[in-house]
C-alpha positions in Angstrom: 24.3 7.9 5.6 20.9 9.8 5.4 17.7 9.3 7.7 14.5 10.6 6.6 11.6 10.1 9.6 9.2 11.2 11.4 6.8 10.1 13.7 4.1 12.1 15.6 0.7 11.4 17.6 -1.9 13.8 17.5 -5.3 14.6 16.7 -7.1 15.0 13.3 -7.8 18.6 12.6 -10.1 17.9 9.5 -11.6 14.6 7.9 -9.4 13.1 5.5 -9.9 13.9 1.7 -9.3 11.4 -0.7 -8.8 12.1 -4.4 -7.7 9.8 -7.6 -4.5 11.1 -9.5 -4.7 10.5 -13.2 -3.1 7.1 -13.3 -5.6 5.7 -11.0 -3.8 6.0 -7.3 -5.4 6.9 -4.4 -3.8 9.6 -2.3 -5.5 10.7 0.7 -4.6 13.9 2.5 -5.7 15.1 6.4 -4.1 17.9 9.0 -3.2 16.5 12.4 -2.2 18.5 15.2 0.1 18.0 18.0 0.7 19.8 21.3 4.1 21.4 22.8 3.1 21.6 26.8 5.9 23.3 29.1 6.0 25.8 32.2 7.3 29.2 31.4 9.9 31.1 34.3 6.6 32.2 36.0 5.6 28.9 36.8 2.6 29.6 34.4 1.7 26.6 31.9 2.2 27.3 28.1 0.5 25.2 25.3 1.7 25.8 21.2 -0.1 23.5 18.7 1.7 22.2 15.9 -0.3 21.5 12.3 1.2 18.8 9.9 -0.1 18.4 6.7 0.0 14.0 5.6 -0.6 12.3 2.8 -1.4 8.8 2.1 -1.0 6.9 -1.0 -2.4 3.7 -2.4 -4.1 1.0 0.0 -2.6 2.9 3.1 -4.9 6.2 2.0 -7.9 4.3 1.4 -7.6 2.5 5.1 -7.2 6.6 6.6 -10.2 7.8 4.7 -12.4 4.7 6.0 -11.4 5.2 9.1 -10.4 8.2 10.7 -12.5 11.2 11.6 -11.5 14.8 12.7 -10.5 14.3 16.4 -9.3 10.5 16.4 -6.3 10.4 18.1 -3.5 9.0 15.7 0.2 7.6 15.5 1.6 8.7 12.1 5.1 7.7 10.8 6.9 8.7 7.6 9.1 11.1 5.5 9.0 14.2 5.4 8.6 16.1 1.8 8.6 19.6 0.8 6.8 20.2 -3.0 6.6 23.5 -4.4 4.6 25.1 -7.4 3.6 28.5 -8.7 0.5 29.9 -7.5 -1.9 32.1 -9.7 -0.2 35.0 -8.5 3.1 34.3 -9.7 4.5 33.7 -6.5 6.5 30.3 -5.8 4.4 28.5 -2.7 6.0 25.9 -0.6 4.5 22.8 1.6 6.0 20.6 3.6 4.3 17.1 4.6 4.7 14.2 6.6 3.7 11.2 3.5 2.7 8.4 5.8 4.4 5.2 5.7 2.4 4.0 8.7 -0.7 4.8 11.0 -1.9 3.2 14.1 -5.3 4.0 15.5 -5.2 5.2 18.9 -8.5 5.4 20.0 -11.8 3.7 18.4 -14.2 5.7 20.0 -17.7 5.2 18.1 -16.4 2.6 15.8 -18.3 -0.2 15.7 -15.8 -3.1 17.9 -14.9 -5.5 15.1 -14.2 -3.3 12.4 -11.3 -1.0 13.8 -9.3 -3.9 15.5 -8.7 -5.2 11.9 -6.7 -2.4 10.8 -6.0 -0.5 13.9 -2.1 -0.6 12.0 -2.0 0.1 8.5 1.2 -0.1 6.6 2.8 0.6 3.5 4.7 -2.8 3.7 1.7 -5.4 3.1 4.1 -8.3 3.9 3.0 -8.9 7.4 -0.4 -10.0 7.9 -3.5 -8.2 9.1 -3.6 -8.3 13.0 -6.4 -10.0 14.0 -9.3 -9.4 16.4 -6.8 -10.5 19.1 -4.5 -8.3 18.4 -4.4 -4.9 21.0 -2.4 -1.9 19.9 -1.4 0.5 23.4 0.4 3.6 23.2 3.0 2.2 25.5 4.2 0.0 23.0 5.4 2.4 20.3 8.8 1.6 20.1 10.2 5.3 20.7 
């Protein structure tokens, strides 16, 4: 058996950028950071951020570069993948990314009210329907 996930919540870094492979997909990639928060022996709080690199293909991609903005507060879930490639000095570069398989909104702030809540959850698996207007998405229901 093999498992494959991750899941974070964090804050864009950087605006998405969105770019158009050859065949005609859309692939959107942004940075979000997340934040490790403990107390050292000293009693002195200790912060350490944490950058991961997403991508987000297809329908999914387009919805991120609509919508989010450097700062929004996010839930992102998917695989992780490492690709590598040569760079243009000869030396083998790696990069490891979180490609999103889901994203939840987690806060709307200056997005106009009737927009967001329509795809405050985007998927890959376009199966269920769209929630509607009615629909509220809270933190404390993330199932983890």
């Amino acid at each position: 058996m093999n498992l494959n996930k991750a899941m974070i919540i964090g804050n864009l870094t950087r605006d998405p950028e969105v770019r158009t492979t050859p065949s005609g997909q859309t692939v959107t990639s942004f940075s979000v950071a997340t934040n490790l928060i403990w107390t050292n022996p000293q009693g002195e709080k200790q912060k350490k951020a944490e950058f991961h690199n997403i991508v987000a293909w297809r329908r999914l991609g387009e919805i991120c570069a609509q919508y989010l903005k450097k700062g929004n507060k996010v839930y992102i879930e998917g695989r992780l993948q490492t690709r590598n490639w040569e760079g243009q000095d000869g030396v083998k570069r790696y990069r490891t990314e979180i490609v999103a398989e889901n994203m939840i909104m987690l806060d709307t702030k200056g997005a106009a009210s009737g927009s967001v809540s329509n795809v405050a959850a985007a998927t890959e698996d376009f199966s269920q329907p769209e929630p509607t207007s009615d629909d509220e998405i809270k933190v404390e229901n993330i199932p983890f």
